[in-house]
PAZAPA-4460 file (N, C-alpha, C; in steps of 0.05 Angstrom, whole numbers, plus 32768, in hexadecimal, padded with zeros to 4 digits):
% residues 231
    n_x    n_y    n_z   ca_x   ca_y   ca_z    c_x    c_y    c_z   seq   type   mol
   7FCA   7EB4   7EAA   7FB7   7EB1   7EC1   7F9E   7EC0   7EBC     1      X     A
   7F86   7EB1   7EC6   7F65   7EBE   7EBD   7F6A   7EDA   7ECA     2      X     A
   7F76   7ED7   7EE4   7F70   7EF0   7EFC   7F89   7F0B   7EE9     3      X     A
   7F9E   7F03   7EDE   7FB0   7F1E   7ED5   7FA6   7F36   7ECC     4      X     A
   7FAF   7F4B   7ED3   7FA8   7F5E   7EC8   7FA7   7F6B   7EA7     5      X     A
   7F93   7F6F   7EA4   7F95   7F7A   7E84   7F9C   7F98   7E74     6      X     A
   7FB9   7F97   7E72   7FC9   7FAD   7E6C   7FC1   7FB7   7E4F     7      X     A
   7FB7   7FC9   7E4C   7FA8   7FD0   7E32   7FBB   7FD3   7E18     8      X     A
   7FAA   7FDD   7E07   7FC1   7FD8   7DF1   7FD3   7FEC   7DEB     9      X     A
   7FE8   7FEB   7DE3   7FFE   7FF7   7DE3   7FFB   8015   7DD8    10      X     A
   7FF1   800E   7DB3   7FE7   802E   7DB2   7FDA   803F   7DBE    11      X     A
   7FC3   8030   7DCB   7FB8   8042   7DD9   7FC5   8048   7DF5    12      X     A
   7FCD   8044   7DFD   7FE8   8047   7E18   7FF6   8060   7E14    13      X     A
   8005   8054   7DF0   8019   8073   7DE9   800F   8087   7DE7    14      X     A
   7FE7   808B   7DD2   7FE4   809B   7DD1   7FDF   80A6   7DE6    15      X     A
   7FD5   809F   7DFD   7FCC   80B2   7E19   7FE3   80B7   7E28    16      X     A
   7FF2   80A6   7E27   800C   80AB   7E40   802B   80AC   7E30    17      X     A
   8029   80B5   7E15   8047   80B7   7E0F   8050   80D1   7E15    18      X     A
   8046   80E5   7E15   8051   80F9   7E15   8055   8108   7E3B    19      X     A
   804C   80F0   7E4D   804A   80EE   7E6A   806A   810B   7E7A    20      X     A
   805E   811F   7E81   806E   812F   7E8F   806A   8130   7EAB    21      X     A
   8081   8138   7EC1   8072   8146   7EDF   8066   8156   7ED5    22      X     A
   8056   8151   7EE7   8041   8173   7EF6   8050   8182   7F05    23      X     A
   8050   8198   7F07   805E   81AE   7F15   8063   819E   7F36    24      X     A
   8051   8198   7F41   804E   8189   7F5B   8054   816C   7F57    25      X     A
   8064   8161   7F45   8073   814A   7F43   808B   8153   7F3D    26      X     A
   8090   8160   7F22   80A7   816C   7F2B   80B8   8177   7F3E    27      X     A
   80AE   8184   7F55   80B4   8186   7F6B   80C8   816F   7F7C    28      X     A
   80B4   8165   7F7D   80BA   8145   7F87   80CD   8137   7F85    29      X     A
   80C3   812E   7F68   80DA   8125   7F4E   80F8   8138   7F57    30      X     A
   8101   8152   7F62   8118   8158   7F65   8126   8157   7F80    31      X     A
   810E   8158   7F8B   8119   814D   7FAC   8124   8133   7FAC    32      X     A
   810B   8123   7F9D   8127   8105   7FA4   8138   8104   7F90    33      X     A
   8141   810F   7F7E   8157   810E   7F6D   816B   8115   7F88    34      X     A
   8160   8124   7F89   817E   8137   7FA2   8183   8123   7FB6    35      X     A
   8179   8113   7FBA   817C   80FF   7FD0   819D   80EE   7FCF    36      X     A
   819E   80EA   7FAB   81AF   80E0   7FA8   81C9   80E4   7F93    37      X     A
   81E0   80E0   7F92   81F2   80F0   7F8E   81F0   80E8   7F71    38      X     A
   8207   80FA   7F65   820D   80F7   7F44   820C   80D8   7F3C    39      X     A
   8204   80CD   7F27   820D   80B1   7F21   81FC   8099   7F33    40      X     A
   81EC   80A5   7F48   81DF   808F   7F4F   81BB   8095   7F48    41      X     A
   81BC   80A6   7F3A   819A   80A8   7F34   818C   808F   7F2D    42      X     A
   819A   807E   7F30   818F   8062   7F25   817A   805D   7F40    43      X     A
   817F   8064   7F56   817C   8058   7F73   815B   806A   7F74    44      X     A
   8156   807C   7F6C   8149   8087   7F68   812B   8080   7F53    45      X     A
   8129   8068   7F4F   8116   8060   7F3E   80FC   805C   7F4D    46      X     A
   8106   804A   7F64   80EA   8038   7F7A   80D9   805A   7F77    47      X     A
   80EA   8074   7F8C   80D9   808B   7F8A   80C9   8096   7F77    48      X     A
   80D5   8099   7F5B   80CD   80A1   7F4B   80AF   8096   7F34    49      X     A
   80BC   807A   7F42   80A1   806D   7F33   808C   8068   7F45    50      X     A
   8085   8072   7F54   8074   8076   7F71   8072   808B   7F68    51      X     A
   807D   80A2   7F65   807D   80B9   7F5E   8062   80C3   7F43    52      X     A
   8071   80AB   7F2E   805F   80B3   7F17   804B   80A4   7F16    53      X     A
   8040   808E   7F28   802A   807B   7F2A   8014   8096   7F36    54      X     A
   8026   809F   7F4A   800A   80B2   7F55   8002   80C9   7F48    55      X     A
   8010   80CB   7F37   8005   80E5   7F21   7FFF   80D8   7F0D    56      X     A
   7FFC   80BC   7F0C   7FE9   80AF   7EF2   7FC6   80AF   7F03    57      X     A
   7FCA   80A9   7F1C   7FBD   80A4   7F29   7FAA   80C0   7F2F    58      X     A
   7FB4   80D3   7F31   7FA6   80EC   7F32   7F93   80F7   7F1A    59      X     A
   7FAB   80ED   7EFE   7F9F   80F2   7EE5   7F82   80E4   7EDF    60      X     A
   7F86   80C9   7EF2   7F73   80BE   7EE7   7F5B   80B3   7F00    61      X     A
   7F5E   80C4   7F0D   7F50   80B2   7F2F   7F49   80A3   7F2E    62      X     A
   7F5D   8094   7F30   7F67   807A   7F39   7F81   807A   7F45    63      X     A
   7F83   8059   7F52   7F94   805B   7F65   7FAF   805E   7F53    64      X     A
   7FB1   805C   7F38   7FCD   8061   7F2A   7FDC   804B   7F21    65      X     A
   7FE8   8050   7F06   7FF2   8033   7EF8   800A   8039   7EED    66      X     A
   801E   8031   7EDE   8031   802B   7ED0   8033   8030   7EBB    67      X     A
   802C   803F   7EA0   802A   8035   7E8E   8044   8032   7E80    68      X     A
   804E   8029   7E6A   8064   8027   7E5E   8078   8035   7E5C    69      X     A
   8065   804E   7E51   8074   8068   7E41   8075   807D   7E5F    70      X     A
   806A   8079   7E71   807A   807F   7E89   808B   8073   7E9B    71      X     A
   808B   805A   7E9F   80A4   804D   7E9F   80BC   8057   7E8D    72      X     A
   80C1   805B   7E79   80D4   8067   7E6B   80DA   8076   7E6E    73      X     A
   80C9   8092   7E7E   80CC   80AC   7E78   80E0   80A7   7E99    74      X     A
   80D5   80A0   7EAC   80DF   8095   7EC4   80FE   8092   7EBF    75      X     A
   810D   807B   7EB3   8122   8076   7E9F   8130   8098   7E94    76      X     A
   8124   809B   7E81   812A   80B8   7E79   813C   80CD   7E93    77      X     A
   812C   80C7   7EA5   812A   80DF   7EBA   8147   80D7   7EC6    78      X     A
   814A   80C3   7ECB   8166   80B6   7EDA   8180   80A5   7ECE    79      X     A
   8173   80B6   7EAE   8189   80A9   7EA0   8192   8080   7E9F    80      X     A
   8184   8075   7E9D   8188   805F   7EA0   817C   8049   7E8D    81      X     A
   8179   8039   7E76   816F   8025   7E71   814F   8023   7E74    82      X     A
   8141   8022   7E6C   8123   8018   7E67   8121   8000   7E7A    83      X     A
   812F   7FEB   7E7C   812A   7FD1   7E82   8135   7FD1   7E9A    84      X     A
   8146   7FE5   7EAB   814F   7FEE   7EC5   813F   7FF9   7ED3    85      X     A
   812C   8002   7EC8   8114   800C   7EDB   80F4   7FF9   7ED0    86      X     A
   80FA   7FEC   7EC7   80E5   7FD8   7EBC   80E4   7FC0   7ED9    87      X     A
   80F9   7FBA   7ED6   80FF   7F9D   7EE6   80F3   7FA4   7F00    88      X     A
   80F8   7FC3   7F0C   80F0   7FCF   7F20   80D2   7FD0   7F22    89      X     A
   80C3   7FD8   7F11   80A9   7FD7   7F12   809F   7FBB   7F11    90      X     A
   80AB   7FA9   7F0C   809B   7F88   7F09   80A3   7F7E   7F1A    91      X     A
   80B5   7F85   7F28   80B9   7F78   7F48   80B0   7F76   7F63    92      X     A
   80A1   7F97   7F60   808E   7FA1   7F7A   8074   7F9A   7F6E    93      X     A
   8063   7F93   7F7B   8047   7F94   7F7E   8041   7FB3   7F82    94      X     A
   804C   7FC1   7F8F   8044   7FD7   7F94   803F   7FEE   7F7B    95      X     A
   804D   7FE2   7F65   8046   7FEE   7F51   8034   7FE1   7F3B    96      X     A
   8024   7FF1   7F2A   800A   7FE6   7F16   8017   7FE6   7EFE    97      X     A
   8017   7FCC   7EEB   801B   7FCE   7ED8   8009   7FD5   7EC1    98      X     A
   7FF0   7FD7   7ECE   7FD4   7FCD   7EBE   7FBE   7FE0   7ED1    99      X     A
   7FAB   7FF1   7EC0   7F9F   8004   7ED0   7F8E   7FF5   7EEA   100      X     A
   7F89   8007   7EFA   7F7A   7FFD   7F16   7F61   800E   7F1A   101      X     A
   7F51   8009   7F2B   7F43   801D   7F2A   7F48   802D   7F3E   102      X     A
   7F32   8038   7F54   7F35   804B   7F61   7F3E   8048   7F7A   103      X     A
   7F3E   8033   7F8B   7F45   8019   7F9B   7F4F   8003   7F97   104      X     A
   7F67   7FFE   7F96   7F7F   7FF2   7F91   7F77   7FDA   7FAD   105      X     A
   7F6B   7FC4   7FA7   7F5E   7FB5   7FC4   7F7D   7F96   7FC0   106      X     A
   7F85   7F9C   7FD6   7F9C   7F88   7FCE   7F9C   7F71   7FE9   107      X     A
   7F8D   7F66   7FE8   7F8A   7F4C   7FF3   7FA0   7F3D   7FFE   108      X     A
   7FAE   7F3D   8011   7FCA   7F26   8015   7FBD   7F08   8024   109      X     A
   7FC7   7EF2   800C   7FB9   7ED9   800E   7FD6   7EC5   8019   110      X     A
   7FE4   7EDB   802C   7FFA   7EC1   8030   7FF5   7EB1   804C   111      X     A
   8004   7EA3   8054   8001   7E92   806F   7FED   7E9B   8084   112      X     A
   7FFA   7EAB   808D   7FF6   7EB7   80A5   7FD7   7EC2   80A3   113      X     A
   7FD6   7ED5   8085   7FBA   7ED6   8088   7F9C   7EC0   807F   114      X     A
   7FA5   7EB0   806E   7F9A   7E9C   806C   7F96   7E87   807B   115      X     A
   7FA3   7E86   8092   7FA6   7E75   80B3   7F90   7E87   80BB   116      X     A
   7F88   7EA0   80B7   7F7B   7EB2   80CB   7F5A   7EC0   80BC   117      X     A
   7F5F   7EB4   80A3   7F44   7EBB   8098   7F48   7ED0   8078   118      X     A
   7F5B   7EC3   8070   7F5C   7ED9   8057   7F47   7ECD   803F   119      X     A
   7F3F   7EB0   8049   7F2C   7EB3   8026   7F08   7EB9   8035   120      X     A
   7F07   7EC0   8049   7EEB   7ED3   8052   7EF3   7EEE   8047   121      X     A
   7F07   7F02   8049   7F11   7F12   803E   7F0D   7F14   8022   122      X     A
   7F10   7F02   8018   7F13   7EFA   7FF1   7EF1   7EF2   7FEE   123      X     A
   7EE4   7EEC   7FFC   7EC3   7EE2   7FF7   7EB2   7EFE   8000   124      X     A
   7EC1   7F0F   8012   7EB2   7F29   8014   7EBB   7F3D   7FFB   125      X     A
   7ED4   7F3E   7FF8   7ED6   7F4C   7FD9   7EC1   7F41   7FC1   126      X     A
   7EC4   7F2A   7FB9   7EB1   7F17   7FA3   7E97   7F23   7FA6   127      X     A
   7E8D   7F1F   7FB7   7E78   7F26   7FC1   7E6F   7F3C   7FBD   128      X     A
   7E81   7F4C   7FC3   7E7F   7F6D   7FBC   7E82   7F73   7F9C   129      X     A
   7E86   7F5E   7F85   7E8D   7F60   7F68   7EA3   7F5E   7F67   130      X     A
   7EBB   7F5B   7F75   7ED2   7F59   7F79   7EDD   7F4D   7F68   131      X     A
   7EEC   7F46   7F4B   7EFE   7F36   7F42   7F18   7F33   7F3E   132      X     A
   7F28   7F1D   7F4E   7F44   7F21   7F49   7F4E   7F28   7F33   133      X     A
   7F61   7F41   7F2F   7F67   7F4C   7F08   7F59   7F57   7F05   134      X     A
   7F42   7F64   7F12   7F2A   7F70   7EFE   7F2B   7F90   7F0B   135      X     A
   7F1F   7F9C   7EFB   7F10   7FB0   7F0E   7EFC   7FB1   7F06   136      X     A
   7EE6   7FB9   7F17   7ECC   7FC2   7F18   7EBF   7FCE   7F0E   137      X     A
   7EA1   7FD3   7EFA   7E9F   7FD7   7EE3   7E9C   7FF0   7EEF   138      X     A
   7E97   8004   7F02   7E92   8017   7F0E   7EAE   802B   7F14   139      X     A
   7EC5   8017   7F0F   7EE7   8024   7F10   7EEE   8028   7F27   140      X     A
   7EDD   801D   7F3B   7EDE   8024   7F58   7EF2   800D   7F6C   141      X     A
   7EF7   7FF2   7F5F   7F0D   7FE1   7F72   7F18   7FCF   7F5B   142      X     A
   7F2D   7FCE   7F5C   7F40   7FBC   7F55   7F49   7FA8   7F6B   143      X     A
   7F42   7F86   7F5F   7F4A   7F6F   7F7A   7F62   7F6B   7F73   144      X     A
   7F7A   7F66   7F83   7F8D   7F50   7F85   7F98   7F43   7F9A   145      X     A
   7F9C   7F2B   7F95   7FAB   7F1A   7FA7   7FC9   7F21   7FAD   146      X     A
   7FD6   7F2B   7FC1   7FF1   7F2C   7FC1   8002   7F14   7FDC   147      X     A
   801C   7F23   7FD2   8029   7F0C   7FEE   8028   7F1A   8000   148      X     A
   803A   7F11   801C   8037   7F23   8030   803F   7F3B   8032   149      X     A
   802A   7F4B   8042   802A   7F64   8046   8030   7F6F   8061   150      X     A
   8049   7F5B   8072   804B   7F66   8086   803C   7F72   809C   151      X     A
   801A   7F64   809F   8013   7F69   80B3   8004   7F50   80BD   152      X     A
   8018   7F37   80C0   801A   7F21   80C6   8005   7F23   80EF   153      X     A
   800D   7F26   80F9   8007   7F2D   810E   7FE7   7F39   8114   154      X     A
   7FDD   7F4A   80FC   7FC6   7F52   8103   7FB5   7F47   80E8   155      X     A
   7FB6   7F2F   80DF   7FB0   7F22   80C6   7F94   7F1C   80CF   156      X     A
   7F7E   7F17   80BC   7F83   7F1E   80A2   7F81   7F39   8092   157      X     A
   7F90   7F3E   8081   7F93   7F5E   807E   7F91   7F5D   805C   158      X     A
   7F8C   7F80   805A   7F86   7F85   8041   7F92   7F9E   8043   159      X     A
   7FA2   7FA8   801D   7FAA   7FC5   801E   7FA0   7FC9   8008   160      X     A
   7F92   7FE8   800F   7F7F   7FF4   7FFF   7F8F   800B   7FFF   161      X     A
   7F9C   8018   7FDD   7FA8   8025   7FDA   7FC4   8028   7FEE   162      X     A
   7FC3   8044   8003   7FD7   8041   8011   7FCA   8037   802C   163      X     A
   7FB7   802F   8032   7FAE   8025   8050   7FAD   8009   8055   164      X     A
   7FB8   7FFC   806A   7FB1   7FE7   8071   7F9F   7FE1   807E   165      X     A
   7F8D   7FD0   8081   7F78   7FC7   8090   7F74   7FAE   80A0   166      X     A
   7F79   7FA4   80B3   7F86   7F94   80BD   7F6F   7F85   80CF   167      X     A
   7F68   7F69   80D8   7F62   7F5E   80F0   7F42   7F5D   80E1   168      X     A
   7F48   7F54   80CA   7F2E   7F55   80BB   7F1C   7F3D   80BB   169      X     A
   7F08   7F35   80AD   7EEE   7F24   80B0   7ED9   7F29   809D   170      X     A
   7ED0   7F16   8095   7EB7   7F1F   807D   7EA4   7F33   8087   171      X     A
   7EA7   7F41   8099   7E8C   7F59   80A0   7EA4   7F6D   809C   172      X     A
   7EBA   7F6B   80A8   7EC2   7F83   80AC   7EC7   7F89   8094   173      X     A
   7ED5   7F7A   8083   7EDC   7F7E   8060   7EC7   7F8D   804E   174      X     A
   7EB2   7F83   8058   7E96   7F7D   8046   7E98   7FA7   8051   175      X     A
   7E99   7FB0   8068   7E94   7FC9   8077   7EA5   7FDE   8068   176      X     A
   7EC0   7FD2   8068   7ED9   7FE5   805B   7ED0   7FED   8041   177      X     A
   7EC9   7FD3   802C   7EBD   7FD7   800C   7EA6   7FEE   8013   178      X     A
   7E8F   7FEC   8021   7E7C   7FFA   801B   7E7D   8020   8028   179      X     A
   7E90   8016   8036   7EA7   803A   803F   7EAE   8045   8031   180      X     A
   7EB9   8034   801C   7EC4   8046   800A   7EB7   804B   7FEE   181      X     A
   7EA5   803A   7FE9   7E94   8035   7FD2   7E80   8045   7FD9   182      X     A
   7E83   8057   7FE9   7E70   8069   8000   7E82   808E   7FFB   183      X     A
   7E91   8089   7FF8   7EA9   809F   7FF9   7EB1   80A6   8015   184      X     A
   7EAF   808F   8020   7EBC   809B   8039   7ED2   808A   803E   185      X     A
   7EDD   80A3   8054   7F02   8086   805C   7F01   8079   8073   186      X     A
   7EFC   8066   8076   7EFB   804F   808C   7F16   8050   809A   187      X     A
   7F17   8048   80BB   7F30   8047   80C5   7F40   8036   80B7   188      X     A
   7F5B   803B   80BB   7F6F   802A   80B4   7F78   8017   80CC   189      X     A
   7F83   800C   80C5   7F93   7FF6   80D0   7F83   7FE1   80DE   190      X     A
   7F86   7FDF   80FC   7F77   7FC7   8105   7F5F   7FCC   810B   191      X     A
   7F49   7FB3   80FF   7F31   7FC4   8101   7F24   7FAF   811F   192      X     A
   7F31   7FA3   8130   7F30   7F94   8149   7F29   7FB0   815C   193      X     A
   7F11   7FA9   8169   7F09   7FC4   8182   7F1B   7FB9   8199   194      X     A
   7F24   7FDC   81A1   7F33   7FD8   81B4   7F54   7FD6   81B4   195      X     A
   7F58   7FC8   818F   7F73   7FBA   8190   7F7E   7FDD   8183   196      X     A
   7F9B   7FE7   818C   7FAB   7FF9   8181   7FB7   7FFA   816D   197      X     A
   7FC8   7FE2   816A   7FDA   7FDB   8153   7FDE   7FBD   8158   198      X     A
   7FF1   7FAC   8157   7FF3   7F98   8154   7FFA   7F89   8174   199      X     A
   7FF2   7F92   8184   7FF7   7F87   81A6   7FE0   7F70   81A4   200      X     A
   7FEA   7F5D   81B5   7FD9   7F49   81BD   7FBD   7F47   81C1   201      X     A
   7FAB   7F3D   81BA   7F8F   7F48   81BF   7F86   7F35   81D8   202      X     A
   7F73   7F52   81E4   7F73   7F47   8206   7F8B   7F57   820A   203      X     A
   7F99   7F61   8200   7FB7   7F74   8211   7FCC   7F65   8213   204      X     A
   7FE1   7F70   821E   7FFD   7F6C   821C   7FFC   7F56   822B   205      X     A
   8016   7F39   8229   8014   7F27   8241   802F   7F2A   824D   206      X     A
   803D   7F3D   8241   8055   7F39   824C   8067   7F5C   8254   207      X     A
   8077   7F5B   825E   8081   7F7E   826A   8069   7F87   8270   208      X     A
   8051   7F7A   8281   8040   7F89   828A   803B   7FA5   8295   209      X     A
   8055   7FA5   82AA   805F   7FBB   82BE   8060   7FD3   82A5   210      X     A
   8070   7FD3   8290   8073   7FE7   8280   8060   7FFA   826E   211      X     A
   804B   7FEF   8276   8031   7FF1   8268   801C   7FF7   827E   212      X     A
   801C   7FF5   8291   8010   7FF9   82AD   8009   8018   82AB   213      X     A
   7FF5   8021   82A4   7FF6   803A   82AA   7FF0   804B   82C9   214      X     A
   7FF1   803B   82D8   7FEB   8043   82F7   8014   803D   82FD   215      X     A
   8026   8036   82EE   803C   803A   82FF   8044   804E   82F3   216      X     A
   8053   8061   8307   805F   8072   82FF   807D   8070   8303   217      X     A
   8086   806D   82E8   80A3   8070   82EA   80B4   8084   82E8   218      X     A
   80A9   8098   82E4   80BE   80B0   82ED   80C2   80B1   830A   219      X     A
   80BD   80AD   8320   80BB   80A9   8335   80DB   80A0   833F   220      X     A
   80DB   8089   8334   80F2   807C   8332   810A   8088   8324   221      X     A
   8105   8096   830D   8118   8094   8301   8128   80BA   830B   222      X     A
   8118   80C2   8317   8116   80DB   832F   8126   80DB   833F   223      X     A
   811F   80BB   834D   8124   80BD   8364   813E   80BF   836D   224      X     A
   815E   80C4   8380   816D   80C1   8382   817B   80A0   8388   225      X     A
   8194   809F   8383   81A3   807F   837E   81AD   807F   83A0   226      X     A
   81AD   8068   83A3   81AB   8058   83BC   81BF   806A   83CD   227      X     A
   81CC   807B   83DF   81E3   8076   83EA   81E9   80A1   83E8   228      X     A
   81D6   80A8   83D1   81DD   80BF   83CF   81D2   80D9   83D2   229      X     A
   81D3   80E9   83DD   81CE   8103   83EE   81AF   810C   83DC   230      X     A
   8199   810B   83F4   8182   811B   83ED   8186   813E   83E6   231      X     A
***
């Protein structure tokens, strides 16, 4: 595919990242979730760990953090298990980079729900911005991709930028988020709809109105004494 990412070459991979250790403040980490789980199941323990060592690739290199080979292995190493047992794990999540990113991990979700709601204005305000699916930016500042759904069906169309979601988006508001951060600053997260909280109906609730009423008071009630029995 034109858009795939371009995983560099191998020597040069080993020579920067073969010899890949925790940091004192990964190590840490790294032993809390071991402890999580008993003798013989460290296998269960990989999803963490390679989240674990993405974000100390990610530190090493500010950027949002990648995969490389020879830490995948070391990952393996750590939990005793097969190379290709913790491999399969990393090519299955999106959540993890196989291929460096830059500093903004811009992950676009182009499924139904958001593409019913405006996800390729979303994809024309990235472009726009230099944006290329697979690419990053000659500046190391965004990495584009298209992913599947991202579970915020409801407040679509949405984008996740590193760990934030950004939700209830539109070619201004997109175009706003890119230049926030291409700015060094952190733009709100989640829904960027005025007024809207999280994912409630816009215009407000249409239904359990009463429960949401903030003029009823239900402690009152729930105070009050049961039919029949002594004040």
């Amino acid at each position: 595919m034109a858009d795939a990412p371009q995983i560099p070459d191998e020597a040069e991979v080993r020579a920067r990242w073969g010899n890949f250790q925790w940091t004192d403040e990964s190590r840490e980490k790294r032993n809390a979730i071991l402890a999580r789980y008993p003798a013989g199941r460290e296998q269960s323990a990989s999803i963490p760990l390679l989240d674990l060592a993405q974000r100390q690739v990610g530190a090493e290199t500010q950027t949002q953090g990648w995969l490389p080979v020879p830490v995948i292995e070391f990952v393996a190493r750590e939990i005793g298990v097969a190379y290709i047992r913790v491999y399969e794990v990393a090519t299955f999540y999106t959540m993890f980079n196989l291929a460096p990113v830059g500093r903004f991990h811009v992950q676009v979700c182009g499924t139904t729900p958001c593409m019913l709601r405006g996800s390729d204005d979303v994809m024309a305000a990235c472009k726009n911005k230099g944006l290329i699916k697979g690419k990053t930016t000659p500046d190391g500042l965004f990495t584009l991709t298209e992913v599947e759904c991202l579970g915020n069906c409801a407040s679509a169309p949405m984008v996740q930028i590193n760990d934030d979601n950004y939700e209830d988006l539109d070619y201004d508001r997109t175009i706003a988020i890119l230049d926030a951060l291409a700015r060094g600053e952190q733009p709100k997260a989640g829904t960027q709809e005025p007024g809207r909280h999280t994912v409630e109906p816009l215009g407000g609730p249409t239904t359990l109105t009463a429960m949401v009423n903030e003029n009823h008071d239900y402690r009152s009630e729930w105070n009050a004494p049961a039919v029949g029995a002594s004040a």
